[in-house]
DSSP file (Angstrom, degrees, kcal/mol; ACC not computed):
  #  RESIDUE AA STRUCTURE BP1 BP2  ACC     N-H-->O    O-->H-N    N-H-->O    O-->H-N    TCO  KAPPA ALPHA  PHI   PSI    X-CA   Y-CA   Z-CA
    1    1 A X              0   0    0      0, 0.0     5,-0.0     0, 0.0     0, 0.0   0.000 360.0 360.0 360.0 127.0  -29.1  -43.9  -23.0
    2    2 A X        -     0   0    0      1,-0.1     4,-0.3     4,-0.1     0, 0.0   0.347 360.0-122.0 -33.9 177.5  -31.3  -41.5  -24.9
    3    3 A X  S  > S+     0   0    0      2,-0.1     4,-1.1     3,-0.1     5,-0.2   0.571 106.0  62.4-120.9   7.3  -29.9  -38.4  -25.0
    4    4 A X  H  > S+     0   0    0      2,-0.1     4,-1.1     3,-0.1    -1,-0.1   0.626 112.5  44.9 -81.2   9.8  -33.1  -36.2  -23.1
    5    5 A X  H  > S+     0   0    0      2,-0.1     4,-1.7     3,-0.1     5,-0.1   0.804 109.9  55.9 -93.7 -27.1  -32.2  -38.5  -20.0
    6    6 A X  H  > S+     0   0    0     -4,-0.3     4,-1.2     3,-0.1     5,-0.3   0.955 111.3  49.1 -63.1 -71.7  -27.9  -37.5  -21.1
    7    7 A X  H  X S+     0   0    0     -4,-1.1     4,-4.4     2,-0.2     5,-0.2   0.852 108.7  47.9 -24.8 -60.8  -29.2  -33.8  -20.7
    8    8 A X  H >< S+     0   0    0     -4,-1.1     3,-5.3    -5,-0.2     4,-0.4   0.750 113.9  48.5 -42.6 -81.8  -31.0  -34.3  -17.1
    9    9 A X  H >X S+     0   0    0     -4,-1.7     3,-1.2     1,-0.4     4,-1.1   0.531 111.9  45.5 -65.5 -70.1  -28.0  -36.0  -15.8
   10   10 A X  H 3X S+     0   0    0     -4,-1.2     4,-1.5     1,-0.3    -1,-0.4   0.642 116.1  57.0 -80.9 -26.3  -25.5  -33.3  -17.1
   11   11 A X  H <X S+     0   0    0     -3,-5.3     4,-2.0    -4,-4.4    -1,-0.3   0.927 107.9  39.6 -64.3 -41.9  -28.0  -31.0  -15.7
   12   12 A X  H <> S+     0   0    0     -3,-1.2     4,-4.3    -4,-0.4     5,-0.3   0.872 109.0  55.4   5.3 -86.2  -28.1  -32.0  -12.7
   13   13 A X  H  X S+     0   0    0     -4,-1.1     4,-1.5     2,-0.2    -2,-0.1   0.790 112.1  49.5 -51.9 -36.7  -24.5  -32.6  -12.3
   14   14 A X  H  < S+     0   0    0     -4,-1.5     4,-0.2    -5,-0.2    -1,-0.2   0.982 112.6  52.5 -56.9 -62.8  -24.0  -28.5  -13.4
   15   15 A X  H >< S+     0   0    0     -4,-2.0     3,-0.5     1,-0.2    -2,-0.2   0.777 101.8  53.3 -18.5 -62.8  -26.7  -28.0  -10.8
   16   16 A X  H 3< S+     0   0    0     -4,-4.3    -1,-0.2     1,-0.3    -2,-0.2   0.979 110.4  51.9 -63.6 -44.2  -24.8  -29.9   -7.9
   17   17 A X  T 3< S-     0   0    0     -4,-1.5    -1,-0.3    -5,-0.3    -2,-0.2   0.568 110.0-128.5 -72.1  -4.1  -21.7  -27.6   -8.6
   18   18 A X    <   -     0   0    0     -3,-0.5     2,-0.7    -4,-0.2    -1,-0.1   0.230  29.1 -60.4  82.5 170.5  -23.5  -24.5   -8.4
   19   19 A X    >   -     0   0    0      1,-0.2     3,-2.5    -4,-0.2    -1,-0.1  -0.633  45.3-155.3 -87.9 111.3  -23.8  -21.5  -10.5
   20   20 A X  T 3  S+     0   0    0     -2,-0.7    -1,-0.2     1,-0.3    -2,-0.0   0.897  91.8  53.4 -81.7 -10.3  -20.3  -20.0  -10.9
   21   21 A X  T 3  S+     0   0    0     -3,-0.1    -1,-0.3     2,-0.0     3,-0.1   0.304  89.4 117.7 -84.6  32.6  -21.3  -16.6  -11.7
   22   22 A X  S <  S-     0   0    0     -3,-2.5     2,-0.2     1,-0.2     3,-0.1   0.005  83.8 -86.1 -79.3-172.8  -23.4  -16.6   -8.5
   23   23 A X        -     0   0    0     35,-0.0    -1,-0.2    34,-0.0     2,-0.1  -0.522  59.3-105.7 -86.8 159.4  -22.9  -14.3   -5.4
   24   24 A X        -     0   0    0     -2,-0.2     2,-0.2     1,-0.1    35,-0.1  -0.433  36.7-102.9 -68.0 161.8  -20.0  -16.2   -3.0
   25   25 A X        -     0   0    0     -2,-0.1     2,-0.6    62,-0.1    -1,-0.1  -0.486  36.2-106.7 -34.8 119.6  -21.2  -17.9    0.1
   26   26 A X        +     0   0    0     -2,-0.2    61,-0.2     1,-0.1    34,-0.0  -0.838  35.3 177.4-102.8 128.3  -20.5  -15.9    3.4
   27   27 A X        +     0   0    0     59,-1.1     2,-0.4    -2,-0.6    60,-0.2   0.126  65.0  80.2-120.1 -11.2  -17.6  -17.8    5.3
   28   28 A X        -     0   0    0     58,-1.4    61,-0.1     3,-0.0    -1,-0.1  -0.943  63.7-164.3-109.6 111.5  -17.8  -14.9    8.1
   29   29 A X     >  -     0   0    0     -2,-0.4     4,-0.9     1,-0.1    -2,-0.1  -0.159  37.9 -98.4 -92.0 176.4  -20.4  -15.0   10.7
   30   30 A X  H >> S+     0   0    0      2,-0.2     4,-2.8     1,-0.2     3,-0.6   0.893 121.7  62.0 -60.0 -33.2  -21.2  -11.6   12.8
   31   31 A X  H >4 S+     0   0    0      1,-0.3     3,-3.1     2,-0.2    -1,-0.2   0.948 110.3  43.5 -55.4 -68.7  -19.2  -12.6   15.8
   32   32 A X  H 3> S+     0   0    0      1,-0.3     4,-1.4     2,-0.2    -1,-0.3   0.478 110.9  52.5 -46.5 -15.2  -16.1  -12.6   13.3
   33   33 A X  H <X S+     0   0    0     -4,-0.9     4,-1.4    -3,-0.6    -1,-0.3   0.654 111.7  46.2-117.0 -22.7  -17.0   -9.4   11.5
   34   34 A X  H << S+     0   0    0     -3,-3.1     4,-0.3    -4,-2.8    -2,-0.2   0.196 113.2  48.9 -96.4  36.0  -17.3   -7.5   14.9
   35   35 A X  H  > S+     0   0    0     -3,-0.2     4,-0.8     2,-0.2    -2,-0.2   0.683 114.3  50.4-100.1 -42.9  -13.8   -9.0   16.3
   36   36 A X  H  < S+     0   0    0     -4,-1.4     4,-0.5     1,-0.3    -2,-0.1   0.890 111.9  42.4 -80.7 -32.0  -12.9   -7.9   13.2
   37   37 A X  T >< S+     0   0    0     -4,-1.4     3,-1.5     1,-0.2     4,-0.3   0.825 100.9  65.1 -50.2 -44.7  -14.4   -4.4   13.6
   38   38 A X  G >4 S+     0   0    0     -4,-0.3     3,-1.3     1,-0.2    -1,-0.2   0.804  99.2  59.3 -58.0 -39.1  -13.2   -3.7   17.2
   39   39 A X  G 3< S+     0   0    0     -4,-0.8    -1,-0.2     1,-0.2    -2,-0.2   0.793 100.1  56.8 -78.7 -15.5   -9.4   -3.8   15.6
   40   40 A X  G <  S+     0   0    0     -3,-1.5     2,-0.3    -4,-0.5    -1,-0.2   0.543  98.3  82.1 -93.9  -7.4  -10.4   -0.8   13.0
   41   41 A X    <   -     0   0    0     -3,-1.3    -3,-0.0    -4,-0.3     4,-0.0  -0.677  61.9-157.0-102.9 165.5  -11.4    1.6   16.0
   42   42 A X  S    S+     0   0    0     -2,-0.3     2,-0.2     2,-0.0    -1,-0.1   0.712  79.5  62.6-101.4 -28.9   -9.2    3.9   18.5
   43   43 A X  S    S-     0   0    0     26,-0.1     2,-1.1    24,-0.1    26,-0.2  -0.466  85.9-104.9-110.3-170.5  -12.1    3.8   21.2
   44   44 A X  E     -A   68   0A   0     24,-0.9    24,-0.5    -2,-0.2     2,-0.1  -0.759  42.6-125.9-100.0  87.4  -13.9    1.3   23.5
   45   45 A X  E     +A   67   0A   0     -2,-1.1    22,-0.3    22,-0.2     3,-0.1  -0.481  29.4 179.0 -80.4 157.1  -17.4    0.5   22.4
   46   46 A X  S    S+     0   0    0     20,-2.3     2,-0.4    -2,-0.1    21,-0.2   0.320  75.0  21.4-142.9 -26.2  -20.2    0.7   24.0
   47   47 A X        -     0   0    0     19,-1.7     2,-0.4     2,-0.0    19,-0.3  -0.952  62.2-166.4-129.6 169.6  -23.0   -0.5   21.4
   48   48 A X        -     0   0    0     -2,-0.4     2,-0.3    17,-0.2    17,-0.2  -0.876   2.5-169.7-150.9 124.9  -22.1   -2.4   18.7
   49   49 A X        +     0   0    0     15,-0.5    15,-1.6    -2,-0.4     2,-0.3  -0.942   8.3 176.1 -77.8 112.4  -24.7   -2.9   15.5
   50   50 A X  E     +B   63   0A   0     -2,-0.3     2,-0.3    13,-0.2    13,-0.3  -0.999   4.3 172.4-125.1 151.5  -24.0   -5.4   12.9
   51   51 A X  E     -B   62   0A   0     11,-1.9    11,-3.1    -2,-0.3     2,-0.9  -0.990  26.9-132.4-147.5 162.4  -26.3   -6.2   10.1
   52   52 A X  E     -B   61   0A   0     -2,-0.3     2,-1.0     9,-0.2     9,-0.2  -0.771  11.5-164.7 -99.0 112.1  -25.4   -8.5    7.1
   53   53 A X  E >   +B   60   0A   0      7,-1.3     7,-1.2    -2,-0.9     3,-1.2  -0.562  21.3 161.7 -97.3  98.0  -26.2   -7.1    3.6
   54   54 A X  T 3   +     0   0    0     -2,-1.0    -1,-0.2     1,-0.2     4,-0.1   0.748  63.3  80.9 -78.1  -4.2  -26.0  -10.4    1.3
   55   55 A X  T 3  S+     0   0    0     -3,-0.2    -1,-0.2     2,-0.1    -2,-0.1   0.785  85.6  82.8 -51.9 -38.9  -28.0   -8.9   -1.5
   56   56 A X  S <  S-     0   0    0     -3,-1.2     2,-0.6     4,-0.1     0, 0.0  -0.256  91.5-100.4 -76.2 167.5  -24.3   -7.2   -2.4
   57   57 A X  S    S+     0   0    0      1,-0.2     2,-0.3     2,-0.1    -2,-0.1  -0.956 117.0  25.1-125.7 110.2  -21.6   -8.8   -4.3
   58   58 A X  S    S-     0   0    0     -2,-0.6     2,-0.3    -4,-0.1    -1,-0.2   0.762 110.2-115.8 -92.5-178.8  -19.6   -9.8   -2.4
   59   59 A X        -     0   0    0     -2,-0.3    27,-1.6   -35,-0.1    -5,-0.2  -0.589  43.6-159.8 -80.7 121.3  -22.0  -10.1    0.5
   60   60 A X  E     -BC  53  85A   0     -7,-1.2    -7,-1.3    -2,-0.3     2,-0.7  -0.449  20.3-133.1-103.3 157.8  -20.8   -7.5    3.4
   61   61 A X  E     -B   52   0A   0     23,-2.3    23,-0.2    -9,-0.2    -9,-0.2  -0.834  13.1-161.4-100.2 106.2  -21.0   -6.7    7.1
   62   62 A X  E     -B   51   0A   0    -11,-3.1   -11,-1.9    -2,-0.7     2,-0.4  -0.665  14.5-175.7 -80.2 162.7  -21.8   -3.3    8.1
   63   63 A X  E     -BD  50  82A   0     19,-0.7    19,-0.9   -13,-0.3     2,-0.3  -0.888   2.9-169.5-147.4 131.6  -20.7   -2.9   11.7
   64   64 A X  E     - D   0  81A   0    -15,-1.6     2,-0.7    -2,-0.4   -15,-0.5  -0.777   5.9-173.1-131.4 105.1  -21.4    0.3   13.3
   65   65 A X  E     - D   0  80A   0     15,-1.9    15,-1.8    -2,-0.3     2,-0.3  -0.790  13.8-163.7-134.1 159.9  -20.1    1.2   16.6
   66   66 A X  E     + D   0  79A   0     -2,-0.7   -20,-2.3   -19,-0.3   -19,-1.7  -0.774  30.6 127.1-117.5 122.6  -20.4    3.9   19.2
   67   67 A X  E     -AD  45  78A   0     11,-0.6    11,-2.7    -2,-0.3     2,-0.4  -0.972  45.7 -99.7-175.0 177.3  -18.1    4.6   22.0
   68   68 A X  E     -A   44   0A   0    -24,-0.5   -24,-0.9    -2,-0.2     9,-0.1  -0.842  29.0-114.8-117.9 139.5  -15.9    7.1   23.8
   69   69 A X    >   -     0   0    0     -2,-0.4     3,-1.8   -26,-0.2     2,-0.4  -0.107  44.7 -88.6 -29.8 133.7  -12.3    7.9   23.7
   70   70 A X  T 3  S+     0   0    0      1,-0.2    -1,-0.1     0, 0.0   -27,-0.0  -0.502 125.7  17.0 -53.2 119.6   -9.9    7.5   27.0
   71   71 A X  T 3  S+     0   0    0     -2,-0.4    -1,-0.2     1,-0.4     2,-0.2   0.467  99.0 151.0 108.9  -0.6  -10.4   10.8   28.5
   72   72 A X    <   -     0   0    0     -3,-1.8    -1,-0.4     1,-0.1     2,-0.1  -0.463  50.8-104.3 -91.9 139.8  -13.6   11.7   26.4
   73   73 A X    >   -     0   0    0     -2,-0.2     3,-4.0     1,-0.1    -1,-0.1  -0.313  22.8-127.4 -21.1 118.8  -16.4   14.0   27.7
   74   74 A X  T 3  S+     0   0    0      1,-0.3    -1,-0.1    -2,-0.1     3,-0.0   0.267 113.7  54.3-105.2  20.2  -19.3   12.2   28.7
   75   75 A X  T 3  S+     0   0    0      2,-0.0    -1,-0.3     0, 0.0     2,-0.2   0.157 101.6  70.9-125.8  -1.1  -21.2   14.5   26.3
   76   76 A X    <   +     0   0    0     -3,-4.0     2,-0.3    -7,-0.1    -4,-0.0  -0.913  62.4 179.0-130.9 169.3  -18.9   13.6   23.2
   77   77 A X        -     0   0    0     -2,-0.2     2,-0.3    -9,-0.1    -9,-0.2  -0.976  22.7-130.0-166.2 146.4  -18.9   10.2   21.4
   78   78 A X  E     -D   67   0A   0    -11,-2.7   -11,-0.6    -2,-0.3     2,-0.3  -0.707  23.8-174.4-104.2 163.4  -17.2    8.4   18.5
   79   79 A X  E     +D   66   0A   0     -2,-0.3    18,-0.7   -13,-0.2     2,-0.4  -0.690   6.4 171.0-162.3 113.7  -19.0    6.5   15.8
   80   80 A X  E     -DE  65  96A   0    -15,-1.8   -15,-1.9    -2,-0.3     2,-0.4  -0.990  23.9-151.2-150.5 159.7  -18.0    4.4   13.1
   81   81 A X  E     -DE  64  95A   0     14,-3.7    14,-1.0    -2,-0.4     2,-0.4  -0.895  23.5-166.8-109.2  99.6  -19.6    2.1   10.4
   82   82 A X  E     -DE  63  94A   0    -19,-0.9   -19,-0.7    -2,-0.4     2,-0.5  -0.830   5.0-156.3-101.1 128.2  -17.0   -0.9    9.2
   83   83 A X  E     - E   0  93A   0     10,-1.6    10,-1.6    -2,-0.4     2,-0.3  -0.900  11.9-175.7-115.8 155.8  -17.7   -2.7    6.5
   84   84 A X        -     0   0    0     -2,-0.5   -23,-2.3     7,-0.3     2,-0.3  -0.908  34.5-107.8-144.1 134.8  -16.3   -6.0    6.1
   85   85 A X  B     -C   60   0A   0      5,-2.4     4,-0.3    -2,-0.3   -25,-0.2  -0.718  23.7-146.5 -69.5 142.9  -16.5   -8.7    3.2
   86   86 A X  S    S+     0   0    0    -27,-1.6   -58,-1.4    -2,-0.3   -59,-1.1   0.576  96.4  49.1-104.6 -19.2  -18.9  -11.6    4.6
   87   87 A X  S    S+     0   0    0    -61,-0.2    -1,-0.2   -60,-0.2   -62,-0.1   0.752 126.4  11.2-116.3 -14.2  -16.4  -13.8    2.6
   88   88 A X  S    S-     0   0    0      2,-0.2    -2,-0.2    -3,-0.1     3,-0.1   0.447  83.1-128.5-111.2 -27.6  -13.3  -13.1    3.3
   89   89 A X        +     0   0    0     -4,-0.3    -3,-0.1     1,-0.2   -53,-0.1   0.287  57.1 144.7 112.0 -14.3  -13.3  -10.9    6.2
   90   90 A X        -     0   0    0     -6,-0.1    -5,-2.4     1,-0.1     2,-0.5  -0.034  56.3-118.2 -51.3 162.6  -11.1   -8.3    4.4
   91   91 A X        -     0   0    0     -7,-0.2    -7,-0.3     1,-0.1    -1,-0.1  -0.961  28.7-170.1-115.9 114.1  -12.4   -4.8    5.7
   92   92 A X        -     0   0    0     -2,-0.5     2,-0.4     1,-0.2    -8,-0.2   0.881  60.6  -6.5 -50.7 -48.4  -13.6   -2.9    2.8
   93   93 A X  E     -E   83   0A   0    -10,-1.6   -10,-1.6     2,-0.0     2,-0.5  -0.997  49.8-155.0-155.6 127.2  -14.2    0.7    4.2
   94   94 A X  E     +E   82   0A   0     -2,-0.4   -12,-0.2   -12,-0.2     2,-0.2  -0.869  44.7 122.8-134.7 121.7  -14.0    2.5    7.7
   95   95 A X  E     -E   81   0A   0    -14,-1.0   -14,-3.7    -2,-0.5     2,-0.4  -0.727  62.4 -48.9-151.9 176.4  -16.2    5.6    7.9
   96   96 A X  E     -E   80   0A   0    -16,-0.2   -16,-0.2    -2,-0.2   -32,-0.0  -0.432  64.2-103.3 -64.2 109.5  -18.8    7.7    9.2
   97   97 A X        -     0   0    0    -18,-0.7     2,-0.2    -2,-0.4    -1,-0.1  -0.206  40.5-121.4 -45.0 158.2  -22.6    5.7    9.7
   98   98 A X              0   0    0      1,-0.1    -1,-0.1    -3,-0.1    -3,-0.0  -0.362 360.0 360.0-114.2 178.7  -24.7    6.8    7.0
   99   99 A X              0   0    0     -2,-0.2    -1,-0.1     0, 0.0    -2,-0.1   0.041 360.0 360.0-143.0 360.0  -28.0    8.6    8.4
């Protein structure tokens, strides 16, 4: 075999296995990333946001949800923003929604 036709094929073959310093794959879909959210709050929410940023490495779910305490004022409200790894599911961070 010539060797530019050994090159294709070994390019190729690199190809099919994918780039390993590429971003991971996300292995958690939104349902999973707010189940996983729900567990990182004290109240009951009442909206729930999720949006996936895969541009970051790894690729995350920010979650943001809004809901009230047992016993809460129907004029006070909780709110927090969970971020979640899209690839393992681990929860990175639990805070305050960014404005």
């Amino acid at each position: 075999m010539p060797v530019p036709a050994r090159l294709c094929l070994l390019l190729l073959a690199l190809a099919a296995l994918g780039c390993p310093g590429g971003a991971p794959e996300p292995q958690v879909d939104e349902e999973q990333a707010v189940a996983v959210a729900r567990r990182q709050v004290l109240f009951e929410p009442e909206s729930i946001e999720a949006e996936m940023a895969a541009e970051a490495n790894p690729p995350v779910w920010r979650v943001t949800l809004r809901g009230r305490l047992p016993g809460q004022s129907v004029f006070e409200f909780e709110e927090a923003t969970v971020t979640v790894d899209a690839v393992t599911g681990d929860v990175i961070g639990v805070g305050q929604p960014q404005d």
